[in-house]
C-alpha positions as CSV (number, residue, x, y, z in Angstrom):
1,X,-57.4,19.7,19.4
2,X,-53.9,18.4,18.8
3,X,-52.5,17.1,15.7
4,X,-52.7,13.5,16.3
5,X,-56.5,13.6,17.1
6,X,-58.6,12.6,14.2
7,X,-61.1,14.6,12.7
8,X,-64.5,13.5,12.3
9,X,-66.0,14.0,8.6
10,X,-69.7,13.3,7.5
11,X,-69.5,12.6,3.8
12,X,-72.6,12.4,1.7
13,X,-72.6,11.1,-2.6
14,X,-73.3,13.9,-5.2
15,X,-72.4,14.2,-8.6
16,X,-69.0,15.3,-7.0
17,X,-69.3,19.5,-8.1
18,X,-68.9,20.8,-4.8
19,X,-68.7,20.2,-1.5
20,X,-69.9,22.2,1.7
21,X,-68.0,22.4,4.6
22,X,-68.9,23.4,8.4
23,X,-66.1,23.0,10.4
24,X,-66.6,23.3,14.3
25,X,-64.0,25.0,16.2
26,X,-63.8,25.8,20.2
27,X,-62.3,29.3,19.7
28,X,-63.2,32.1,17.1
29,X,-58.9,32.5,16.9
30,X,-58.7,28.9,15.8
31,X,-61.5,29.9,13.1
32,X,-60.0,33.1,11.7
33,X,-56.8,31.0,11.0
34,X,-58.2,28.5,9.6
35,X,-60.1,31.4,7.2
36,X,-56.7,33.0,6.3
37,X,-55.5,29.6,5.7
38,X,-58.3,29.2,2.7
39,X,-57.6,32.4,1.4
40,X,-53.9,31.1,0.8
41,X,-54.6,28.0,-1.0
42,X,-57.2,29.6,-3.3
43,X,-55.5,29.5,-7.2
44,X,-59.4,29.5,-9.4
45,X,-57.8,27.0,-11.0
46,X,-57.5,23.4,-9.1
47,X,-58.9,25.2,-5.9
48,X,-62.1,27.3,-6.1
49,X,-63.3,28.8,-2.7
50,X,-66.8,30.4,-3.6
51,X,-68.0,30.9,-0.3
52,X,-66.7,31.6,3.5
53,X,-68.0,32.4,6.5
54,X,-66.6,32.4,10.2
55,X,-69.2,32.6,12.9
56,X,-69.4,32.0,16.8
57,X,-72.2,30.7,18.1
58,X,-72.9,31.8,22.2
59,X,-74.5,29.5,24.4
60,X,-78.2,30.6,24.0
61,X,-77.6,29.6,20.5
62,X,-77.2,32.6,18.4
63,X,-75.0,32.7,15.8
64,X,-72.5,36.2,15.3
65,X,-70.8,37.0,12.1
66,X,-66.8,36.9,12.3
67,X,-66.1,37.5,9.2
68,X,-67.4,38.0,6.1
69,X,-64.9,39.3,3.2
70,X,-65.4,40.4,-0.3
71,X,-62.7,38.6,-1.5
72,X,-64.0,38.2,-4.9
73,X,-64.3,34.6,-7.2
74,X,-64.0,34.4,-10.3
75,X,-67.2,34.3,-10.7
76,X,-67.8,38.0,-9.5
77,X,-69.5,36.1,-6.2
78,X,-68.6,37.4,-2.4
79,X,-67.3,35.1,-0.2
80,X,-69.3,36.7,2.7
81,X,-72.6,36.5,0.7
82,X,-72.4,32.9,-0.7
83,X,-71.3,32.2,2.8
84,X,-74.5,33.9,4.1
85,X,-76.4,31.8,1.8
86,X,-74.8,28.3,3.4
87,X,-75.3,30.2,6.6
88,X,-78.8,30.4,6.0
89,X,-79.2,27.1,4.8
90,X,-78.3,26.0,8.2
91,X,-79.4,28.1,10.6
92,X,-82.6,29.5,10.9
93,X,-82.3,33.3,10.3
94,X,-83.8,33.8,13.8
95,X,-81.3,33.1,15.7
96,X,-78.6,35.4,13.3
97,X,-77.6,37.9,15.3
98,X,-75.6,39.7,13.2
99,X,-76.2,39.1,9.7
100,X,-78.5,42.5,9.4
101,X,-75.8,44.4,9.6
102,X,-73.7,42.7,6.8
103,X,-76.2,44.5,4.1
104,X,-75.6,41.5,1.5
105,X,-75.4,38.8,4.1
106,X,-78.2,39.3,5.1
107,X,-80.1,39.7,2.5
108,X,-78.7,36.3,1.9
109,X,-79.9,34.7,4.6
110,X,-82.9,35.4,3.4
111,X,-83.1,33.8,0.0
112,X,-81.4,31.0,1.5
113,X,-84.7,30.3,2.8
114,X,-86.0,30.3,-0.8
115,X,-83.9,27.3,-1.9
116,X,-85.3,23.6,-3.1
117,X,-83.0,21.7,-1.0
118,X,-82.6,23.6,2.4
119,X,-84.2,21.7,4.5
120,X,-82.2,18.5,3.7
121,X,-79.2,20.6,4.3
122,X,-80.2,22.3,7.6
123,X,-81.2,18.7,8.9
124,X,-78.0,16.9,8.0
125,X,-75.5,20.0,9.4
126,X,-78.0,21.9,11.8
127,X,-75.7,20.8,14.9
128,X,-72.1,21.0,13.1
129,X,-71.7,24.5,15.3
130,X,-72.0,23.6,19.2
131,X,-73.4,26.4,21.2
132,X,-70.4,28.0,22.6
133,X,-67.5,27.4,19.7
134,X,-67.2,29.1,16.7
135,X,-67.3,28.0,13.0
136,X,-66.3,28.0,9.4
137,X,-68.8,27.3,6.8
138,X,-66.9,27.0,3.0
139,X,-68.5,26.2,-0.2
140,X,-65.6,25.0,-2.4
141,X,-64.9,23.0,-5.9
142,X,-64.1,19.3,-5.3
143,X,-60.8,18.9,-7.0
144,X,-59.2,21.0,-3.9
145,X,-61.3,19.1,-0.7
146,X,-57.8,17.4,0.2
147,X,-56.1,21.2,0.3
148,X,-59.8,22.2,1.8
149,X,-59.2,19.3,4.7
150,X,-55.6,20.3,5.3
151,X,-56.6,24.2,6.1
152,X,-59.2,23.1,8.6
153,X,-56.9,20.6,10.5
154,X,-57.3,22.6,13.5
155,X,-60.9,22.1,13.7
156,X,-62.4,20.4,16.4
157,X,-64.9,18.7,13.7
158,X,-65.9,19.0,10.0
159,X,-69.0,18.4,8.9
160,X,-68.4,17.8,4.8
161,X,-71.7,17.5,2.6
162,X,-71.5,16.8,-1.1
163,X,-73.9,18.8,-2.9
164,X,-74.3,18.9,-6.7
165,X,-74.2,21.2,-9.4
166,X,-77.6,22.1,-9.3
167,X,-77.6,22.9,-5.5
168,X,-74.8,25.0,-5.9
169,X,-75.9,26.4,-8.6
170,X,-79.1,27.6,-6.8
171,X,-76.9,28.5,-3.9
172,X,-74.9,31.4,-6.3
173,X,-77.8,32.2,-7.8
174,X,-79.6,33.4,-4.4
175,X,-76.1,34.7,-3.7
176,X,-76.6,36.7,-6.8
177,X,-79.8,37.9,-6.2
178,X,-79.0,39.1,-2.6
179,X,-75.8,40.8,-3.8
180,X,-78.4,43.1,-6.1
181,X,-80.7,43.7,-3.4
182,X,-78.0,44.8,-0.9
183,X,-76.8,47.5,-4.0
């Protein structure tokens, strides 16, 4: 994508907490940068990154784990397991090729099936990642979405849902519980 082409963005209403991004990209290079890109404008202060995950998806559909860090939050929270909670949100943990290996990961896949509100969330970003690109999937703090939208400029599209308090509450909280189970 070049820098003069827009960038589509879905945008839902919440109470404004957090936001959930799943940015499509054609390559997995593209990705990764964009992924380095978020770890630099993370401060825990106006810019709170509590979740990341890079993933390609291959033509039959199936999703492969990039990259899953444990660059710790403030909160004590994995990026690579609150990302394999949004992860499992949105895809169904069938066609996760990879995310048994990631121990937490996928234990967070898992309890991702667990949650209240997944199945408004897989319906609304289920296609975000064509078959045949690769994606990002952030859960980040509001007050830093413009910094957020900046990072993924590269992306080919970004599929942004508000989610509330609540939801991400329950997201960290599964995050949480899959963190123990992994040990």
């Amino acid at each position: 994508m070049s820098d003069d082409q827009p960038t589509d963005v879905v945008a839902a209403l919440s109470d404004g907490a957090y936001t959930l991004f799943v940015a499509d990209f054609a390559d997995t290079g593209t990705a990764l940068s964009a992924y380095e890109a978020l770890k630099s404008i993370e401060d825990g202060r106006t810019i709170e990154i509590d979740g990341v995950i890079v993933v390609s998806r291959a033509e039959d559909g199936t999703l492969e784990i990039q990259k899953a860090t444990d660059h710790s939050t403030r909160h004590g929270l994995t990026w690579g397991v609150v990302g394999g909670v949004a992860l499992g949100l949105i895809f169904p943990p069938s066609i996760i090729g990879s995310a048994a290996v990631l121990g937490a990961v996928g234990a967070a896949t898992g309890k991702a099936r667990e949650l209240k509100h997944r199945k408004g969330l897989a319906e609304e970003l289920q296609d975000a990642i064509p078959p045949g690109h690769s994606g990002l999937l952030a859960l980040v703090s509001d007050p830093g979405a413009v910094e957020i939208r900046k990072a993924l400029a590269r992306a080919d599209a970004i599929v942004e849902k508000a989610i509330d308090k609540v939801e991400a509450d329950e997201i960290k909280a599964a995050a949480e519980a899959a963190k123990a189970e992994a040990g």
